[in-house]
C-alpha positions as CSV (number, residue, x, y, z in Angstrom):
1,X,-5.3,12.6,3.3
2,X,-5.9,11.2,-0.2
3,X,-9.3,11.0,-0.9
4,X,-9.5,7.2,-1.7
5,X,-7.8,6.2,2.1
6,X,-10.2,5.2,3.9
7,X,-8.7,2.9,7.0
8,X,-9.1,-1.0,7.5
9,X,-12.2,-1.9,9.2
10,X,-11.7,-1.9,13.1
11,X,-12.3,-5.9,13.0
12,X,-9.5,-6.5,10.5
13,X,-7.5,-3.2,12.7
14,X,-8.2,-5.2,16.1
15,X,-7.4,-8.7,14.8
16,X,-3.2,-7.9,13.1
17,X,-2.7,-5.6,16.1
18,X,-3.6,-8.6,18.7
19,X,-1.7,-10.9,16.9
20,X,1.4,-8.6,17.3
21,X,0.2,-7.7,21.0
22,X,0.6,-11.2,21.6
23,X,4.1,-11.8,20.0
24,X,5.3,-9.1,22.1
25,X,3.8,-8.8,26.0
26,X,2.0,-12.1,26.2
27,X,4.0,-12.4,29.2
28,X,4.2,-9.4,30.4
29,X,6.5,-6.5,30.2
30,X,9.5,-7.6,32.5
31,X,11.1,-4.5,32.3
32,X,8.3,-1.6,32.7
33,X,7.2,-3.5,35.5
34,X,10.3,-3.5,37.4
35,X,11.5,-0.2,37.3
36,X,7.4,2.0,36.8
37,X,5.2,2.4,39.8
38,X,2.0,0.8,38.9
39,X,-0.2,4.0,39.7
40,X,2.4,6.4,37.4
41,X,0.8,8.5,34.8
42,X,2.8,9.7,31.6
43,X,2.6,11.0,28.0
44,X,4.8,10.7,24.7
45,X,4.7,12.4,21.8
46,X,5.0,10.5,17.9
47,X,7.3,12.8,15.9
48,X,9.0,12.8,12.5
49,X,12.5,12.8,12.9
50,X,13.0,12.7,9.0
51,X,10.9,14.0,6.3
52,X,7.9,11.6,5.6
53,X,4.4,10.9,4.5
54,X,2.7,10.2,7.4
55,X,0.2,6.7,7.7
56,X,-0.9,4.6,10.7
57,X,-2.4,6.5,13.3
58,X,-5.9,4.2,13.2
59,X,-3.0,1.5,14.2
60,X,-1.8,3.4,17.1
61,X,-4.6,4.5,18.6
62,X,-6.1,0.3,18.1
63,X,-3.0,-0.8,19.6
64,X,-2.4,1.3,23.0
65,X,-6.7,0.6,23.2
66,X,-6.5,-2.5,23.4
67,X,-3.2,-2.1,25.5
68,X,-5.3,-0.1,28.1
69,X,-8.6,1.3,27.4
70,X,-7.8,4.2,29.3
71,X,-5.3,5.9,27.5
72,X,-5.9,8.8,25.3
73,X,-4.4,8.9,22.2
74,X,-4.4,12.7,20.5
75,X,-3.7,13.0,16.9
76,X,-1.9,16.5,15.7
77,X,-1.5,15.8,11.4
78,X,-3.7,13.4,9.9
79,X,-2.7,10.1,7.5
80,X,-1.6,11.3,4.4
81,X,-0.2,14.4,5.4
82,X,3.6,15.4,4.7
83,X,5.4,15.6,7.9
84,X,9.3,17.3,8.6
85,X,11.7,16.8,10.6
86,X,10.4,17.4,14.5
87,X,6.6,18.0,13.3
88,X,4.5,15.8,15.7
89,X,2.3,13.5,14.5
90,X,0.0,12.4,17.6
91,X,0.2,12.3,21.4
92,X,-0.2,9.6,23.9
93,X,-1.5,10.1,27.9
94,X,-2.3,7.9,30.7
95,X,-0.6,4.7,32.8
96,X,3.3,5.1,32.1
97,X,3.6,1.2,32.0
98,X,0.4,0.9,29.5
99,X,2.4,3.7,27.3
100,X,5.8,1.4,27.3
101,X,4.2,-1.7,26.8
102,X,2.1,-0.7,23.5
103,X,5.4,1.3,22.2
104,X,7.0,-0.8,20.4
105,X,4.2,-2.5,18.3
106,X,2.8,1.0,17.6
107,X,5.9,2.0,15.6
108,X,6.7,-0.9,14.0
109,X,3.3,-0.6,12.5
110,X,3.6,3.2,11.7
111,X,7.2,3.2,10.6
112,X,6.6,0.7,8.3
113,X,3.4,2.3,6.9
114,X,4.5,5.7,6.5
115,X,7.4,4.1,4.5
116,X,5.4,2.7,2.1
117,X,3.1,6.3,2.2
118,X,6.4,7.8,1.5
119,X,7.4,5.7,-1.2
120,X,3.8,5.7,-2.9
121,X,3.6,9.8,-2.9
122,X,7.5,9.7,-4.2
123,X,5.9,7.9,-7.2
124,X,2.4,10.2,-7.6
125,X,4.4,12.9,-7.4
126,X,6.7,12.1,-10.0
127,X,3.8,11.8,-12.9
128,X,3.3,14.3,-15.4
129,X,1.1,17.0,-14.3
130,X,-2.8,16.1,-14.9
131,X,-3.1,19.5,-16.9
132,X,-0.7,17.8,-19.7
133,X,-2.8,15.4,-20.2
134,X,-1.8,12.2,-18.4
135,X,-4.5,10.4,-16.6
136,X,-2.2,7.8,-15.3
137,X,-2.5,6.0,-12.0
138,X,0.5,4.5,-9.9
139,X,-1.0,0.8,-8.2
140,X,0.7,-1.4,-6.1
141,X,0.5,-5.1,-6.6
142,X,0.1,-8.2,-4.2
143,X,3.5,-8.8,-2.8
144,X,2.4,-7.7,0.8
145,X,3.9,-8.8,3.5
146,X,1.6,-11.9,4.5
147,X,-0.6,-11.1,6.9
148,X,-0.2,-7.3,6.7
149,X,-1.7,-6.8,3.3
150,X,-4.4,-4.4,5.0
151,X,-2.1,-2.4,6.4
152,X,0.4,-2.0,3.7
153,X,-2.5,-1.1,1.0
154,X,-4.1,1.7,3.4
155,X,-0.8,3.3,3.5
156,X,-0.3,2.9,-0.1
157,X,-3.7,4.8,-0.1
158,X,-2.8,7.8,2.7
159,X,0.8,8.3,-0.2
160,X,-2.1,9.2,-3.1
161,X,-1.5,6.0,-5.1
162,X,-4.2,3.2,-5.6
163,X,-4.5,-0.4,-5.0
164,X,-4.7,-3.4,-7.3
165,X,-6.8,-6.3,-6.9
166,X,-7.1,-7.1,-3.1
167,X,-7.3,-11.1,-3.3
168,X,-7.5,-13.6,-5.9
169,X,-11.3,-13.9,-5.9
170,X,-11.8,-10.1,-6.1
171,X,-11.0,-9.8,-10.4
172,X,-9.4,-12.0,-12.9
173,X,-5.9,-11.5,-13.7
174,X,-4.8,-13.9,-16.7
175,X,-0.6,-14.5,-16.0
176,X,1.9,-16.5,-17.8
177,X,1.9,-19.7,-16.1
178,X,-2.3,-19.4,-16.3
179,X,-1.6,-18.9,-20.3
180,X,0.5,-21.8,-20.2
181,X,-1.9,-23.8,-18.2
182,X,-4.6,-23.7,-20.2
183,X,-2.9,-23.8,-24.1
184,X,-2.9,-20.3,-24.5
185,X,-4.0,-16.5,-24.4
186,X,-7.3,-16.8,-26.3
187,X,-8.1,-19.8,-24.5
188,X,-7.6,-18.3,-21.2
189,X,-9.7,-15.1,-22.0
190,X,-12.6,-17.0,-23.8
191,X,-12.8,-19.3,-20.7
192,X,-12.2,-16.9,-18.0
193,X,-15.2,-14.5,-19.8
194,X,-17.2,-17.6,-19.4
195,X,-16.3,-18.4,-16.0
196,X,-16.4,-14.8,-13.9
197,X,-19.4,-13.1,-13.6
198,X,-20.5,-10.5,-15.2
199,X,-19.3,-7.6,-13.6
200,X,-15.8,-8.7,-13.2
201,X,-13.5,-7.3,-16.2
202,X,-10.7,-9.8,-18.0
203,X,-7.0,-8.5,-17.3
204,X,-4.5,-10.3,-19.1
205,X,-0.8,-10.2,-19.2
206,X,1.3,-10.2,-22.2
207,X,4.8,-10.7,-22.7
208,X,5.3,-10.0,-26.5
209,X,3.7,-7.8,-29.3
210,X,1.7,-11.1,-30.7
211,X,0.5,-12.1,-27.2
212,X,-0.7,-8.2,-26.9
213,X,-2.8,-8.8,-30.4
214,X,-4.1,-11.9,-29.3
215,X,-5.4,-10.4,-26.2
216,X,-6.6,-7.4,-27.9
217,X,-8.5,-10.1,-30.2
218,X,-9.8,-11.7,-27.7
219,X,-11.4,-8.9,-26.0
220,X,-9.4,-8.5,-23.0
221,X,-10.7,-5.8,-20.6
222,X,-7.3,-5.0,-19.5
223,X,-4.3,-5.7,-20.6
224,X,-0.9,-5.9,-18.6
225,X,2.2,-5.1,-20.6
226,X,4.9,-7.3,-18.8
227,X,8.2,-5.5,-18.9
228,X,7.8,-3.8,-21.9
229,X,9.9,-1.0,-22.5
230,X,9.3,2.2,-22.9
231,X,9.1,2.4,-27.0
232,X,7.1,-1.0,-27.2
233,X,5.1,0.5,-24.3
234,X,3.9,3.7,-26.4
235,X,3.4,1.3,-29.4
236,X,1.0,-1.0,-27.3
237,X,-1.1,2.4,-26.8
238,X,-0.9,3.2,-30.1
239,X,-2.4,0.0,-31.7
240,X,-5.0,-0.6,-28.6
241,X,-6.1,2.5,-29.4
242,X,-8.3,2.9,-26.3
243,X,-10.1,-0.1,-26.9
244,X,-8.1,-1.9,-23.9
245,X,-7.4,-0.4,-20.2
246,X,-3.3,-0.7,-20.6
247,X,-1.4,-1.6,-17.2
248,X,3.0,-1.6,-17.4
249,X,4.6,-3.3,-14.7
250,X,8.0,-4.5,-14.3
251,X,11.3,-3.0,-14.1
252,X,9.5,-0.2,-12.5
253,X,11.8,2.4,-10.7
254,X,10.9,6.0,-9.7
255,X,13.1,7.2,-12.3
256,X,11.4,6.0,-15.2
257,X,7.7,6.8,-14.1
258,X,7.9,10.0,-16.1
259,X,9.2,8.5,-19.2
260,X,6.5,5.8,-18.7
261,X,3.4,7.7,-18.0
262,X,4.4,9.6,-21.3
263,X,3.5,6.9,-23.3
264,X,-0.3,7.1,-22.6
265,X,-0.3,3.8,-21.0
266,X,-3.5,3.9,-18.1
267,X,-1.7,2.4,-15.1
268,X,1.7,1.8,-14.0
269,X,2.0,-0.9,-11.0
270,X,4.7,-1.7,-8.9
271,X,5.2,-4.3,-5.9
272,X,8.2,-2.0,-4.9
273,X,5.6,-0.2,-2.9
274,X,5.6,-2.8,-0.6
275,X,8.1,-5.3,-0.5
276,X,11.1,-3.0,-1.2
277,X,10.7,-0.1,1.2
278,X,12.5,1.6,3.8
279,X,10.6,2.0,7.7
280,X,11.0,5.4,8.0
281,X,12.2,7.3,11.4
282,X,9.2,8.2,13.4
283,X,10.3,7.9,17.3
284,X,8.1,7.7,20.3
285,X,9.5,10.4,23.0
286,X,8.3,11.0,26.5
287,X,7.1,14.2,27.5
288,X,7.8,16.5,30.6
């Protein structure tokens, strides 16, 4: 597991998994009940039935808990750990109908998450090696699912990448319709360092070379380079000149990260972690 993904807290863990709990057996489990004896024990086995990064299992375990207290769930790999094809992620034991009913909501949850974990170690791994001298970081963005942001930013964490700012209150993040708000760049930065409190730092977001030496003038913490291009990218480096955390975003695909992180910038963030990915095949099978 990376060494920054540390699980939601078991509040915000109980509170999405009862919501979905509820969208899916608040009345019951018609089926389950008509064809399992109530007193029939089972087990089933989570396995990787494609090659994945694997993220979710404090999500399984919360849901078949609060499914049925006594069932035993049994992790075999941990979050964050590559998984192949037929490798076996965690086992589940007790009441046969508890293990049906929670099935469902259990992968949905880990499908989608080890999607994303997939997608965000894709991404790490396709940096330049740290020994060449790149210290860049991939980060996702907010364009989370509503509702599931929690979930979608610890698997983010368990593929090795980091997280952006969690919420709008939790750092400042100057964008163009703030800039055009308030009558410009300069204004925005001198009244936002006046505003936030002291330990919050001022990321801004520029859309030209002027706007980046306006920021820069302005003292801008951080300063987001909004689908520059690669050339225009390394030329932002060169005239902040360290002086300015440098964050590219947009038009960010897998096969220009390389090309990207080469130009020294500090962080490259995507929202494709999240919104664009693919659930992955992780299956639920009963065992003998």
């Amino acid at each position: 597991m990376a060494l920054n993904a540390f699980p939601p807290a078991r509040v915000v863990l109980e509170r999405i998994v009862r919501t979905a709990l509820e969208e899916d057996i608040a009345r019951g489990d018609l089926t389950s009940e008509a064809t399992v004896p109530p007193a029939a024990m089972g087990a089933a086995t989570f396995g990787a039935r494609e090659s994945l990064v694997l993220s979710g299992l404090p999500v399984i375990e919360t849901v078949f808990r609060l499914v049925d207290p006594d069932l035993v769930v049994s992790a075999e790999r941990a979050d964050g750990d590559r998984l192949e094809r037929g490798d076996v992620a965690a086992r589940v034991t007790g009441r046969a109908r508890s293990i049906l009913v929670g099935e469902r909501v259990a992968l949905n949850f880990a499908q989608r998450m080890s999607g994303i974990a997939t997608m965000a170690r894709r991404y790490v791994d396709a940096l330049p090696d740290s020994g060449a001298g790149s210290t860049c970081r991939i980060a996702d963005t907010r364009k989370t699912t509503p509702g599931l942001r929690a979930f979608e930013r610890y698997a983010v964490r368990c593929g090795g990448a980091h997280n952006h700012r969690e919420d709008l209150s939790s750092a400042v993040l100057i964008k163009d319709n703030h800039i055009a708000a308030c009558g410009g760049v300069t204004a925005a930065i001198e009244r936002a360092r006046a505003y936030a409190p002291h330990t919050s730092r001022i990321e801004c977001e520029v859309d030209t070379p002027a706007q980046l030496d306006e920021a820069l003038a302005a003292g801008a913490d951080v300063i987001l380079l909004d689908n520059f291009d690669d050339d225009a990218c390394r030329a932002a480096v060169g005239k902040v000149d360290g002086r300015a955390i440098l964050e590219a975003s947009g038009n960010v695909t897998l096969e220009r990260i390389p090309r990207l992180a080469a130009t020294g910038v500090d962080v490259i963030s995507s929202g494709a972690l999240t919104h664009s990915v693919r659930s992955v095949d992780l299956g639920l099978d009963w065992a003998e």
